[in-house]
C-alpha positions in Angstrom: 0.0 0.0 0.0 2.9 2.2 0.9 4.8 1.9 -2.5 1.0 2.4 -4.1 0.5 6.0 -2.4 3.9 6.6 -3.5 3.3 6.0 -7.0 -0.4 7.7 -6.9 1.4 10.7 -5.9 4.3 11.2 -7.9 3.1 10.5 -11.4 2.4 13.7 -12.1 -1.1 12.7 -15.0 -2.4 16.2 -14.1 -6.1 16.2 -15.2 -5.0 18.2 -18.3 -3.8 15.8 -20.0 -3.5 17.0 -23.5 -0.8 16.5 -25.8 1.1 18.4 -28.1 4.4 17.6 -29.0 5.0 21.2 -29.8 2.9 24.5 -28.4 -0.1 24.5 -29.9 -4.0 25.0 -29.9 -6.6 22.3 -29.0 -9.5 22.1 -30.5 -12.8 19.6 -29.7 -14.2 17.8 -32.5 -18.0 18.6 -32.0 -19.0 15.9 -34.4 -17.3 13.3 -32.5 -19.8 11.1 -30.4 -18.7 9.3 -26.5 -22.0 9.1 -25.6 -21.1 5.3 -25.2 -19.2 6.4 -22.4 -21.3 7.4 -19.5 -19.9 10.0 -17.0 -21.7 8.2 -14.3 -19.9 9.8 -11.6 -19.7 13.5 -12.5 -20.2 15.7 -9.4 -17.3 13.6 -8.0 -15.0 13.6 -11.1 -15.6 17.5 -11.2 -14.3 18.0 -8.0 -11.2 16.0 -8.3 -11.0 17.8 -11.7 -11.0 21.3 -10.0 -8.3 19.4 -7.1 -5.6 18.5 -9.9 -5.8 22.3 -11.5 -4.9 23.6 -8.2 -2.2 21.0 -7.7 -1.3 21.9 -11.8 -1.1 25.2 -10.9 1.1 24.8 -7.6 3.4 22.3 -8.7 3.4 21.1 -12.2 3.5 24.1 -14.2 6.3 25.7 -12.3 8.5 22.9 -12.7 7.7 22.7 -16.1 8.6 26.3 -16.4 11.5 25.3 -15.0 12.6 22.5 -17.1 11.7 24.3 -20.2 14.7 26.4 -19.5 17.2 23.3 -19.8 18.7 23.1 -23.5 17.0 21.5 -26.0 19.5 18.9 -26.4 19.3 17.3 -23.4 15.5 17.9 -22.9 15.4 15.9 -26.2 17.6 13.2 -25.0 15.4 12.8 -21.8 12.3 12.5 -23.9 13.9 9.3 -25.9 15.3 7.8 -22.9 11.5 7.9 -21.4 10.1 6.8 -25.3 13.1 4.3 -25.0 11.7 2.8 -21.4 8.1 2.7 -22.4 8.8 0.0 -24.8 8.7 -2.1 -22.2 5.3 -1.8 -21.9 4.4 -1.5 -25.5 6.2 -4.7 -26.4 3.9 -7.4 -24.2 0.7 -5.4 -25.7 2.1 -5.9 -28.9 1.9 -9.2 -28.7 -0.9 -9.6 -26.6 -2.8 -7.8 -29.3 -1.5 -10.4 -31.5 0.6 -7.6 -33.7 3.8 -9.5 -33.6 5.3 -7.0 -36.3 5.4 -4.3 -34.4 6.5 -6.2 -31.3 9.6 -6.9 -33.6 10.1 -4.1 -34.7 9.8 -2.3 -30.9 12.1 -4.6 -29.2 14.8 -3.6 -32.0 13.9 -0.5 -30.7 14.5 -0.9 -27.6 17.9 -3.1 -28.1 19.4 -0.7 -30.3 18.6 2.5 -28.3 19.4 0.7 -25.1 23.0 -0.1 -26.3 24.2 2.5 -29.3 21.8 4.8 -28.2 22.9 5.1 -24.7 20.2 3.8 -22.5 18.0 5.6 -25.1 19.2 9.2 -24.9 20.0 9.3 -28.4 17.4 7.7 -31.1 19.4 5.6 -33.0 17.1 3.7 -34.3 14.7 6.3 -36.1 18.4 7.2 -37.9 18.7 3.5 -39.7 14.9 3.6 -40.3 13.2 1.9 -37.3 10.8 4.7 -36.8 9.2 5.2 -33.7 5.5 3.2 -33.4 2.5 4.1 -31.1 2.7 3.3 -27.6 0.2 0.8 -26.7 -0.8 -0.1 -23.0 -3.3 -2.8 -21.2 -5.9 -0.6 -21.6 -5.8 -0.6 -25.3 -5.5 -4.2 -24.9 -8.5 -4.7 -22.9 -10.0 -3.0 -25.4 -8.6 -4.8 -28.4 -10.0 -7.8 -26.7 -13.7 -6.5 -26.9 -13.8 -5.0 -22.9 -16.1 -2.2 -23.0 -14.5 1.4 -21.6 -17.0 1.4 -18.9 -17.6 4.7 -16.7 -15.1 8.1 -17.2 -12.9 8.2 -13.9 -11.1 11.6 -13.3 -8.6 10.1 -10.5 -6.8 12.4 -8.2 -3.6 13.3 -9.6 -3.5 10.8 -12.1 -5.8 12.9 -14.2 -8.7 11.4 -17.0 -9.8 7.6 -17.2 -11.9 4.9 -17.6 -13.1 1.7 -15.5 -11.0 -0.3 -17.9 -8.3 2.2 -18.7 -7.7 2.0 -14.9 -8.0 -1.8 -14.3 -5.2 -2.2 -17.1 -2.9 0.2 -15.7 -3.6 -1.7 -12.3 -1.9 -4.4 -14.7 1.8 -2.6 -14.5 2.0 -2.6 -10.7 0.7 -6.6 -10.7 3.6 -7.4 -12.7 3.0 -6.5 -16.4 5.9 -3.6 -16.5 9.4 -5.1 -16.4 10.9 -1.5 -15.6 8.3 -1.5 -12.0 9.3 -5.0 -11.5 13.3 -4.5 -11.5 12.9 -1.4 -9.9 10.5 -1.6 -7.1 9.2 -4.8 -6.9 12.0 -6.9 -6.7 15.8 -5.9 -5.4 17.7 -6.3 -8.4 20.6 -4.8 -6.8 21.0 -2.8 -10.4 18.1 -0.3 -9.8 16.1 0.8 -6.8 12.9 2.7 -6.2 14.1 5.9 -6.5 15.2 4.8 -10.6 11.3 4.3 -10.7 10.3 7.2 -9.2 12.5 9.4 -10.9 11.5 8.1 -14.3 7.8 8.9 -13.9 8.4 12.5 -12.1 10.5 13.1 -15.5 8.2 11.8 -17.8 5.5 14.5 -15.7 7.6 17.3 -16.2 8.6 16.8 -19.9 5.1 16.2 -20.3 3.9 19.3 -19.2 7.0 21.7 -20.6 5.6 20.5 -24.1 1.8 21.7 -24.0 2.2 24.8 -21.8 1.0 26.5 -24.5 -1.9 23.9 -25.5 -3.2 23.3 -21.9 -3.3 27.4 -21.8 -5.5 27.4 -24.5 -7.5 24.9 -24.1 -8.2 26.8 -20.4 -9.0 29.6 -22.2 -11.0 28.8 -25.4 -13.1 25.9 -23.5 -16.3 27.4 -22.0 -16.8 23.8 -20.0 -12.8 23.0 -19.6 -14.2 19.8 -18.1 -16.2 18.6 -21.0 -13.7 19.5 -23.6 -10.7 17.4 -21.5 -13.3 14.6 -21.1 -14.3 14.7 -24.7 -10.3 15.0 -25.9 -9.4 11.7 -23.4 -12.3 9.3 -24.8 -11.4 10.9 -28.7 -8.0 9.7 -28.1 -8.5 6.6 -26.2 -11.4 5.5 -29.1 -8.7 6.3 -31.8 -5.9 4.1 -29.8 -8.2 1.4 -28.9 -8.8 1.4 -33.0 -5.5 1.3 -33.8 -6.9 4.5 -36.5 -4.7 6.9 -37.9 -7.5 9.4 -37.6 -6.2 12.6 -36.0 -7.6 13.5 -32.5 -7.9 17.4 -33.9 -5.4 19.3 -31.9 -2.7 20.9 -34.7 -0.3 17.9 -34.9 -0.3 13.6 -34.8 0.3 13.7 -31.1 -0.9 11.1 -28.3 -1.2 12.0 -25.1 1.1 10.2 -23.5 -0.3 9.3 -20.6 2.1 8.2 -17.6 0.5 4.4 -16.2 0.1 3.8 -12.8 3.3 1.6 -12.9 
């Protein structure tokens, strides 16, 4: 329970959780229809909502601020080493979801970025034409495998869900994420918590340095903030689920890169 609470409150999935890879407007595609997903609990999920915005606001976005001063190079490098580590997540869905391909082609990835690539930090692989692939999760698995989303979760901290988006990130800390297991779960004597911990504070921060602009105007354009978050998650999650190329209309091909509960 103790290493749980940890986890729950360093991941740093602030309820805006909208990506950009670059500064850029959000928009909401109107036309696009979640009604399958019910909001069942939404007086609750709107007050967690307005929780994580004040936490956003007191901790996240500063050190963002903060970290968008570091030079591009290395903030780059950090970004593939995280990319790099979340192959180990990707790769077991991969083949879960029966796409042994990209499986393949991810654990190359992940070999040749590990190694040349210096735990990651530089993208070797992209350079001799292994391009980088979505990131899939149990979630998306769950969902490949016919599970229905069930009801939308705003969790504290940890920012938009689902009933089965949750129950597959569950997955990670039961043993489905080699980088938990090596880390925190077992004493490798190579890595300890703290390598975990670090990791996902990280992958918060860089997060948030990319869509400072984006999450400032989504706050400002969205007359329901709430809705238009809510409708952006289950867009994106629908897509994923889909494995559709079909942009979630913000200006670029981004995901949102959520951070699991690991």
């Amino acid at each position: 329970m103790k290493n749980f609470l940890s986890i729950l409150i360093i991941s740093l999935l602030i309820s805006l959780n909208v990506n950009a890879d670059t500064d850029g407007e959000i928009t909401i595609n109107q036309n696009e229809s979640n009604e399958e997903v019910k909001d069942c609990f939404e007086p609750v999920n709107r007050g967690i909502f307005a929780f994580n915005r004040a936490i956003d606001g007191l901790v996240f976005k500063p050190a963002a601020q903060i970290y968008k001063a570091v030079p591009s190079p290395i903030r780059n490098g950090t970004s593939n080493t995280l990319n790099n580590l979340s192959n180990l997540v990707t790769i077991p869905n991969n083949v879960l979801q029966g796409d042994f391909k990209d499986a393949a082609h991810n654990s190359m990835r992940f070999v040749i970025n590990s190694t040349v690539g210096i735990l990651g930090f530089v993208d070797v692989a992209s350079w001799i034409g292994l391009d980088k692939k979505d990131k899939e999760d149990y979630g998306q698995t769950l969902g490949t495998w016919g599970v229905g989303p069930g009801c939308y979760l705003v969790l504290p901290i940890l920012g938009p869900s689902t009933a089965r988006d949750s129950i597959g990130s569950l997955v990670n800390i039961s043993g489905g994420d080699p980088w938990y297991n090596v880390t925190v779960r077992n004493d490798t004597h190579y890595f300890s918590d703290m390598d975990y911990y670090t990791s996902k504070i990280t992958t918060g921060i860089d997060f948030r340095a990319k869509n400072l602009t984006s999450i400032d105007n989504l706050e400002k354009n969205s007359i329901d903030l709430y809705a238009a978050v809510r409708s952006l998650y289950l867009q994106d999650r629908k897509r994923k689920v889909n494995n559709s190329k079909k942009i979630t209309e913000t200006l670029d091909d981004s995901d949102w890169e959520e951070i699991d509960i690991q």
